[in-house]
C-alpha positions as CSV (number, residue, x, y, z in Angstrom):
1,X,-22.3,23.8,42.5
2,X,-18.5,24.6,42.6
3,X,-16.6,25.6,45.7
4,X,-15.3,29.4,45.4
5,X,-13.6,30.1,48.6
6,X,-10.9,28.7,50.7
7,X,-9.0,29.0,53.4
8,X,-7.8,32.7,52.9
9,X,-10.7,34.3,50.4
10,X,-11.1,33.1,46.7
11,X,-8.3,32.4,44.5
12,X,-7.4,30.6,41.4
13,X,-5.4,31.8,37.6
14,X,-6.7,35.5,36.5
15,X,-8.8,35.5,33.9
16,X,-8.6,31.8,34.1
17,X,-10.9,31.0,37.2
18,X,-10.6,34.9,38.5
19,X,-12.4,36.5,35.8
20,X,-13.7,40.0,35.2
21,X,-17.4,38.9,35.5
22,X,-16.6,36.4,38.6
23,X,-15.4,39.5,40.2
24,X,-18.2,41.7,39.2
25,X,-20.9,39.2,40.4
26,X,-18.9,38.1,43.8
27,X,-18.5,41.6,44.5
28,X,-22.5,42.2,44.2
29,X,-23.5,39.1,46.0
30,X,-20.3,40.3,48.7
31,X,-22.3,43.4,49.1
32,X,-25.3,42.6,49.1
33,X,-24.5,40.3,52.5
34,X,-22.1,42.8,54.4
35,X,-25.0,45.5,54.2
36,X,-28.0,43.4,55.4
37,X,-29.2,45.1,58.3
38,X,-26.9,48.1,57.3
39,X,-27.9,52.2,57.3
40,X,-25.7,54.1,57.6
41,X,-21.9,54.7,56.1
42,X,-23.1,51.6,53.6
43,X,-19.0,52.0,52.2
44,X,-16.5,49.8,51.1
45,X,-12.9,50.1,51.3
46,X,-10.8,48.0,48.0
47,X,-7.5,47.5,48.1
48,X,-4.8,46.1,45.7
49,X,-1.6,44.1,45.0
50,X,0.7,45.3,42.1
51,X,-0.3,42.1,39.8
52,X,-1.3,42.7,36.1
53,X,-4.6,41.1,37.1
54,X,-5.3,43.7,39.9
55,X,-6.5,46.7,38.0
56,X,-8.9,44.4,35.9
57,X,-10.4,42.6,38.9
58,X,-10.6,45.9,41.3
59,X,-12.6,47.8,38.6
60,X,-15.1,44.7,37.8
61,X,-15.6,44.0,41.7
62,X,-15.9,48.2,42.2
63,X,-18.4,48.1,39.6
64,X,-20.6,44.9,41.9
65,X,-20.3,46.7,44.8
66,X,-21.4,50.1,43.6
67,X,-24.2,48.3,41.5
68,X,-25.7,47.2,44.6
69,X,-25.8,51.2,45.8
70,X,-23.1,50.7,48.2
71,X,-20.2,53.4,47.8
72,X,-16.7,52.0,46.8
73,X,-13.5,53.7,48.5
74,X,-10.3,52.7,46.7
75,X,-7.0,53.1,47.8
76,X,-4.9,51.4,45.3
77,X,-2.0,49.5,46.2
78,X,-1.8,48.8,49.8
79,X,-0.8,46.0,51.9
80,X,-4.0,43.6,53.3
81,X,-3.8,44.7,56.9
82,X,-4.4,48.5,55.5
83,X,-7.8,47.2,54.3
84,X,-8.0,46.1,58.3
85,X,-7.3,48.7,59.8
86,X,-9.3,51.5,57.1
87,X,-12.0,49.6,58.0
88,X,-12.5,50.1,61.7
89,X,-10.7,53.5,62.3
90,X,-13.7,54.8,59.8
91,X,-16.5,52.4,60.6
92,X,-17.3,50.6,57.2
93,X,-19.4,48.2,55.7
94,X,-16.5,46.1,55.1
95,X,-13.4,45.6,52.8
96,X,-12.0,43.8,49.9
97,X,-7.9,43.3,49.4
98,X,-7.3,42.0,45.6
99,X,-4.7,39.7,46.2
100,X,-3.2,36.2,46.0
101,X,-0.6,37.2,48.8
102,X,2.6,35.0,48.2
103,X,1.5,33.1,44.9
104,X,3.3,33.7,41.2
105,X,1.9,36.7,39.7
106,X,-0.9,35.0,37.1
107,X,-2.6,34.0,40.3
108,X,-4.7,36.2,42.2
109,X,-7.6,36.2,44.9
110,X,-10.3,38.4,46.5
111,X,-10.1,38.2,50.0
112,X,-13.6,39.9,52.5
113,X,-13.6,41.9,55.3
114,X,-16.4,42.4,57.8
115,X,-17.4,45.5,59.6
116,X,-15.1,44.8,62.2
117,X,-12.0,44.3,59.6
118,X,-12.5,40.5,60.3
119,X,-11.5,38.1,57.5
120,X,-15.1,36.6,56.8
121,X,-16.3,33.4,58.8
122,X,-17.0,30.1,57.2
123,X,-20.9,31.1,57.3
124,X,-20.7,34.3,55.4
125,X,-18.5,33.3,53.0
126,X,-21.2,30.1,52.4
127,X,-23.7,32.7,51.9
128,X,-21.8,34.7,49.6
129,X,-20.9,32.1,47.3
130,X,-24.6,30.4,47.5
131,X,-25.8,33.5,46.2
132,X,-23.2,33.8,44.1
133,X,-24.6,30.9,42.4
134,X,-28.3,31.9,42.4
135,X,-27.8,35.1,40.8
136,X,-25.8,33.3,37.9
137,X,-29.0,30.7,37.7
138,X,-31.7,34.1,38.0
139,X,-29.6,36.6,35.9
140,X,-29.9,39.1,38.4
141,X,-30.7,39.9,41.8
142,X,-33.9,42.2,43.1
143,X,-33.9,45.0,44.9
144,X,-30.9,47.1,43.5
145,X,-32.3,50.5,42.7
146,X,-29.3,52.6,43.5
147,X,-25.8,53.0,42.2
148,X,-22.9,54.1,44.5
149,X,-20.4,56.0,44.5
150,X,-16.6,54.9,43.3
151,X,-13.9,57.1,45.0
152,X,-10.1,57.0,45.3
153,X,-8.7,58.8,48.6
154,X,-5.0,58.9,49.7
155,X,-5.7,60.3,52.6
156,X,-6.6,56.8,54.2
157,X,-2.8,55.9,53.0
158,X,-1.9,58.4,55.0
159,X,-4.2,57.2,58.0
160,X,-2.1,54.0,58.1
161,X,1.0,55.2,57.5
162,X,0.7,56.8,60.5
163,X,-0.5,54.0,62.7
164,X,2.1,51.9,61.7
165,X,4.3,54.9,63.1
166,X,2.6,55.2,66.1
167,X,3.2,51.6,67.6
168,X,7.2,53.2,68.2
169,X,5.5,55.3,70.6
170,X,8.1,58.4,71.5
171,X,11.0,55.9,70.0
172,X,12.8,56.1,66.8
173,X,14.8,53.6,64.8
174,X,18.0,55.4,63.9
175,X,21.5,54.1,64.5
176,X,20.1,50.7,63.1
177,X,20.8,49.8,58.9
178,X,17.8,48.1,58.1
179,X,17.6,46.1,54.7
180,X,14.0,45.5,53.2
181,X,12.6,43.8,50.6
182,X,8.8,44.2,49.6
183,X,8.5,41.5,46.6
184,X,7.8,43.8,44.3
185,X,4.3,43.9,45.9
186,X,1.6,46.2,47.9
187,X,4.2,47.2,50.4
188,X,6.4,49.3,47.8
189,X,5.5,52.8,48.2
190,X,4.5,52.8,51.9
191,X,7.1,50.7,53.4
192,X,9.7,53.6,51.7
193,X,7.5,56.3,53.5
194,X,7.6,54.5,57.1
195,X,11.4,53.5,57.3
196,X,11.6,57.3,55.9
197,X,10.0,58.5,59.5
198,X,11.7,55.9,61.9
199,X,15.1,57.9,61.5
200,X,16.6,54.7,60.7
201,X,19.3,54.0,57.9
202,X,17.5,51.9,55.2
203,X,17.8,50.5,52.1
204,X,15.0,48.9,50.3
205,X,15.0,46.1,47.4
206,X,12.4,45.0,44.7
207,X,10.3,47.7,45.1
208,X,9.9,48.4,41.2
209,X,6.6,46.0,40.3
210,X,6.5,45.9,37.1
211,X,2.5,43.4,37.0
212,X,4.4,40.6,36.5
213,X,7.4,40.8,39.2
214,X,5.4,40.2,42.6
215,X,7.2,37.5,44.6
216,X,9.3,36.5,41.6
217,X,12.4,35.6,43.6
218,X,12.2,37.9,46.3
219,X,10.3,38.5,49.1
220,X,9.7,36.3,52.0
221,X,8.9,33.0,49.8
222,X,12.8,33.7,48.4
223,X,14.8,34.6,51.6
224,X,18.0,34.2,49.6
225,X,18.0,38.1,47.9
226,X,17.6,39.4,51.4
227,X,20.1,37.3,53.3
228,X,22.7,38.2,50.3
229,X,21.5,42.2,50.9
230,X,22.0,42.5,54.2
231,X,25.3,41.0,54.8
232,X,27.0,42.0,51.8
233,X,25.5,45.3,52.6
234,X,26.6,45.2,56.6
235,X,23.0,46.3,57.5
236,X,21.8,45.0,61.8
237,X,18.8,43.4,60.2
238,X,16.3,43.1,57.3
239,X,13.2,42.1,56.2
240,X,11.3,40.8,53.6
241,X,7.3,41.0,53.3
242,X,5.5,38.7,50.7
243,X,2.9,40.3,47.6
244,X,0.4,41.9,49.6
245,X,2.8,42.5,53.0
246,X,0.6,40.3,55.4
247,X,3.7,38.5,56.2
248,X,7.2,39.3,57.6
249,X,10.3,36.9,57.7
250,X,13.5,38.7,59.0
251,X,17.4,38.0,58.6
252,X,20.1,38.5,60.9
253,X,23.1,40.4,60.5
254,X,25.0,37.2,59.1
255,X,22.0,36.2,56.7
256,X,20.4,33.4,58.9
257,X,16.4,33.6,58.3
258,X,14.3,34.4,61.3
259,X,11.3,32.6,60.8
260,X,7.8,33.3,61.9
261,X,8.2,30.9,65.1
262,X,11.1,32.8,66.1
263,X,9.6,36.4,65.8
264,X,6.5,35.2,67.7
265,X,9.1,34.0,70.2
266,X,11.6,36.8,70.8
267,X,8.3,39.1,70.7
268,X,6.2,37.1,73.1
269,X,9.3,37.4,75.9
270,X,9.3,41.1,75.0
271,X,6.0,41.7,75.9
272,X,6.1,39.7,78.7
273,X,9.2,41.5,80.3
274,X,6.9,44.7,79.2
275,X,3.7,43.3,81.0
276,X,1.5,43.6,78.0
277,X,1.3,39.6,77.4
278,X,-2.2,38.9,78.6
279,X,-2.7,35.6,80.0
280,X,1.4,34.7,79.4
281,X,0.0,33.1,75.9
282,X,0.3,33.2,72.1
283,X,-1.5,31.6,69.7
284,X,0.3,29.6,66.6
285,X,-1.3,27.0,64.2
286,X,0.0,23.4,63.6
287,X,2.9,24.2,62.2
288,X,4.4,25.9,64.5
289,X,8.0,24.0,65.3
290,X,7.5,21.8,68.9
291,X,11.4,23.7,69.5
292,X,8.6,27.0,69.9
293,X,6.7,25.4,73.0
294,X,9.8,24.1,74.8
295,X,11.3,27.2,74.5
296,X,8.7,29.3,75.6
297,X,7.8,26.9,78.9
298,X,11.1,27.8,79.9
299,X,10.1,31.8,80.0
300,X,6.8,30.4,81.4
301,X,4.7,31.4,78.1
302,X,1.7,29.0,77.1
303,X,1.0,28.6,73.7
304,X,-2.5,27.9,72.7
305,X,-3.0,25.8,68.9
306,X,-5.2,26.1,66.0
307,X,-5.3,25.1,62.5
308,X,-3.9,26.7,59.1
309,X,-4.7,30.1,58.1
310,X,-4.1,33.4,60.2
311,X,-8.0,34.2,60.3
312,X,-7.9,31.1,62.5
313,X,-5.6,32.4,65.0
314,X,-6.9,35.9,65.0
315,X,-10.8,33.8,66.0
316,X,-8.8,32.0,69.2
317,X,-6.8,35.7,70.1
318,X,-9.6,37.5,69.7
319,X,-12.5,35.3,71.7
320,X,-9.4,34.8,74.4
321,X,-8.0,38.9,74.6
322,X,-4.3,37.7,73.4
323,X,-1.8,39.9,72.2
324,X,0.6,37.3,70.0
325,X,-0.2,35.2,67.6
326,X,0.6,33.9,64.0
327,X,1.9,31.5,62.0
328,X,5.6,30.2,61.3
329,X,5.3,31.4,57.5
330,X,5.7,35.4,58.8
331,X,1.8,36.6,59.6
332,X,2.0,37.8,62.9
333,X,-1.0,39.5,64.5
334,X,-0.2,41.9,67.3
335,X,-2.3,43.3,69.7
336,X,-6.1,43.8,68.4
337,X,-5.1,44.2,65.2
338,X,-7.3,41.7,62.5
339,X,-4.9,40.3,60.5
340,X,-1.2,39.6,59.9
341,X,1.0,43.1,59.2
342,X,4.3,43.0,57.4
343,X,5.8,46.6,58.1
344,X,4.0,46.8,61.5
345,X,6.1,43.5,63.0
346,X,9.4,44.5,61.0
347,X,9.0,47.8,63.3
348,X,8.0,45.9,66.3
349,X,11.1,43.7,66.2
350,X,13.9,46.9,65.0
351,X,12.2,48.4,68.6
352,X,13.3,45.6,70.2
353,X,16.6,45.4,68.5
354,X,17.4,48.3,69.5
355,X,15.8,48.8,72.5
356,X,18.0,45.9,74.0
357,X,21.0,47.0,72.3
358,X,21.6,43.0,70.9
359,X,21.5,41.6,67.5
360,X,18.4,40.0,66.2
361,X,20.8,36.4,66.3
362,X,21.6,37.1,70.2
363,X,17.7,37.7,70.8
364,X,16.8,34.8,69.1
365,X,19.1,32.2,70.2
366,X,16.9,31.6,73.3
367,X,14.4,30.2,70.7
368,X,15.1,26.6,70.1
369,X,14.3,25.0,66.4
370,X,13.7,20.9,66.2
371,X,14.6,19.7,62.5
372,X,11.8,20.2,60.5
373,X,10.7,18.8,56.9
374,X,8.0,19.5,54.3
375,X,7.6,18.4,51.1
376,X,4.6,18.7,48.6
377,X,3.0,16.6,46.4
378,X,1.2,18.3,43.7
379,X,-2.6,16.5,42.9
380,X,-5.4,17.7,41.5
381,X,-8.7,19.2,43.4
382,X,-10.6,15.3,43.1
383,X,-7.6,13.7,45.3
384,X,-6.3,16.0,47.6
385,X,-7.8,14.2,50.6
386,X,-6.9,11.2,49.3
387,X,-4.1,11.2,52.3
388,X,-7.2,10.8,54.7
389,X,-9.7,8.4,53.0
390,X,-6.9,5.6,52.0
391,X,-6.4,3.2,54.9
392,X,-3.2,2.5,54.1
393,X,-2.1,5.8,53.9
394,X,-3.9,6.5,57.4
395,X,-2.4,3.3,59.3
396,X,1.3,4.3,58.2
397,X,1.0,7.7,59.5
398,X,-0.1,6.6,62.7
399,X,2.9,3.7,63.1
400,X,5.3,6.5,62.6
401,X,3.5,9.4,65.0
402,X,3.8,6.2,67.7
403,X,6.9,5.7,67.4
404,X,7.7,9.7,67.4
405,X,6.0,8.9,70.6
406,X,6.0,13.4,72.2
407,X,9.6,13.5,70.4
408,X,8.2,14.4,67.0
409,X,5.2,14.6,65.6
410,X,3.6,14.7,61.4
411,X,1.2,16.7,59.9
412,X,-0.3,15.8,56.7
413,X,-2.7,18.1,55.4
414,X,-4.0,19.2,51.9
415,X,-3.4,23.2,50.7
416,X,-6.2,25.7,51.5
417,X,-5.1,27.6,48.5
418,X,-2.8,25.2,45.8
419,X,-3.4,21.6,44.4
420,X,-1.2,20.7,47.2
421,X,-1.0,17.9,49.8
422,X,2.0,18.9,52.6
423,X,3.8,16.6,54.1
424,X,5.5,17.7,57.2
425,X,7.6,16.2,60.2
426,X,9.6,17.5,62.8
427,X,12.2,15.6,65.6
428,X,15.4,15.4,67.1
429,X,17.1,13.4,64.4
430,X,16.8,14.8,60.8
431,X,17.3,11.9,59.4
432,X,14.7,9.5,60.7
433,X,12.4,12.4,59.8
434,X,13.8,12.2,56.4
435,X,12.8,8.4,56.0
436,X,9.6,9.3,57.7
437,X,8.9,11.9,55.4
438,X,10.0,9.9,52.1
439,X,7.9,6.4,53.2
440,X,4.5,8.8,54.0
441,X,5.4,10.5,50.3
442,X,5.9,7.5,48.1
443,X,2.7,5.9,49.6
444,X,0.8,8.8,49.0
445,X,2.1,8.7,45.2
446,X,2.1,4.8,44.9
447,X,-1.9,5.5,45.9
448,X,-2.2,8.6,43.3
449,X,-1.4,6.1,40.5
450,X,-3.9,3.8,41.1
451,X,-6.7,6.4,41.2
């Protein structure tokens, strides 16, 4: 029996590993788990990136769900926090976002929701996928009398539009020239009709997906477009989200990237000024830059640690009431919302911007970076813990985290969602971490050789 999800939902090639009938079946089996137990408002909300791939899998996962007898509520392309927040403010079953988020257009993913907009646990997603694989050894599953209902509505659209609008509170955005770029992904058409309402001057990039344009160069995986926009444009700030606008990197007015540590940073002392940090903490994941925590100790600001993947830190915020938290590739997760939100933390930081009446560099400069490396080896699915079994490997990782000895530190990890194992180090001197970084790579490859 095969493994189907990962860290962040299934996903894998369409029509490759993501096919029509995967889809169809995962969205039965999906179903049939949320809405154990379940009476009433037995509805699910499906949303989608602009991929080629996205029409073909929403229809064949609409037609699982509603084969089950659960109604289906589409709403087309939005970003994955939409699917969040549509899912509480109307008390559904659950959710499904078709997306692979910041991957090359012939990927894409199916990502769960609970009835609480929560990304799904390790446990349901087990018991998805091992019926999953039971229903393709039976042929079918019993007790699936009814058909629901498939809907589109634009009126839930509309429903988050204006709850991204409503975290400026009586404010408005205008006197700032805002630059954004939405990768040619879910965030197109909304992100247009928020900056539209903010009163701010704004001018928007890549926002023409074409199925085959998503994150192709743009967008917060390819910082360059944006950083070239905004100056050459003489905008205060922009942004850029990734495919389906969970994520939000930002640029100063001279082009210099503002990375996810950063934002949690200058957002975290905001708060705190404001009162509204609980606890004085935010949550990040390893690879959160160590310049992050000695920054923040200075403003007295604890920062509590968890592993890859945003669903992660939303678990430690939400079982410990924080406000902050994310991860230095652009989710941030504000308040109680369930999962990272592109346009909603490109609003939160233009408040701030202009609330303080600095640039985004001045605000940020208190936010200290350590030199940071990562480089990845591509492997396939058989070796990619190959880093952790080989003893070698192991003992050389360890000589070199000694002698970083609190200064530095390494993370070597394999890829939740790629044929990936990353390599990362961090310290005061760039290039010992270079050497470090090079040595832990070539034995990593001298081993892959051998296998």
């Amino acid at each position: 029996m095969g493994k189907l999800f990962g860290t962040d939902g299934i996903r894998g090639i369409a029509n490759i590993k993501l096919t029509g009938e995967l889809a169809y079946n995962i969205g039965k089996c999906g179903a049939k788990v949320l809405s154990k137990g379940v009476i009433d408002n037995r509805k699910i909300v499906v949303g989608i990136d602009t991929r080629i791939s996205s029409s073909m899998i929403e229809y064949s996962i609409c037609a699982g769900i509603a084969s089950t007898g659960i109604d289906v509520i589409r709403v087309s392309n939005v970003p994955t926090p939409a699917i969040a927040y549509l899912i509480q403010k109307f008390k559904l079953l659950g959710g499904v976002m078709i997306s692979a988020s910041h991957n090359p257009y012939e990927y894409n993913g199916i990502k769960f929701f609970d009835s609480n907009g929560v990304k799904l646990n390790d446990d349901l997603e087990n018991e998805i996928e091992n019926l999953y694989f039971n229903l393709l050894n039976v042929s079918n599953m019993d007790g699936f009398d009814d058909i629901g209902k498939i809907e589109f509505s634009s009126e839930m659209i509309t429903d988050y539009i204006d709850f991204l609008l409503s975290n400026l509170g009586k404010n408005d955005l205008s006197g700032l020239k805002i630059g954004v770029d939405c990768a040619n992904g879910a965030a197109y058409s909304i992100a247009r009709r928020v900056f539209e309402a903010t009163g701010a001057e704004f001018l928007i990039i890549n926002d023409y997906p074409n199925g085959v344009n998503i994150n192709n160069k743009c967008g917060s995986t390819y910082m360059d477009e944006i950083s070239k926009f905004v100056v050459e444009n003489n905008c205060d700030l922009g942004f850029a989200y990734d495919g389906d606008a969970d994520r939000c990197l930002a640029v100063d007015h001279e082009g210099n990237i503002i990375n996810g540590d950063h934002i949690m940073g200058l957002i975290a002392i905001y708060f705190k000024e404001q009162g509204i940090l609980n606890k004085n903490t935010i949550v990040v994941t390893v690879m959160s830059n160590l310049g992050l925590y000695k920054s923040l100790d200075k403003f007295d600001i604890s920062i509590s640690t968890v592993g890859v993947g945003d669903k992660y830190v939303f678990q430690n915020m939400n079982e410990n009431d924080y406000v902050v938290g994310g991860e230095q590739s652009g989710h941030i997760i504000l308040f109680d919302n369930k999962t990272g939100d592109g346009i909603l933390t490109s609003l939160i930081i233009s408040k701030i911007v202009k609330e303080k009446g600095k640039s985004l560099k001045d605000l940020c400069s208190v936010i200290k970076e350590f030199p940071q490396l990562l480089v990845n080896i591509e492997v396939d699915e058989f070796n990619k813990r190959i880093y952790k079994e080989d003893k070698e490997v192991n003992d050389l990782i360890n000589r070199y985290e000694n002698e970083l000895s609190g200064n530095g530190r390494i993370l070597v990890r394999e890829s939740g969602t790629e044929n990936l194992i990353r390599i990362m180090a961090e310290g005061e001197d760039m290039d010992m971490i270079k050497n470090i970084v090079d040595d832990i790579v070539g034995a990593i490859n001298f081993k892959l050789k051998s296998v």
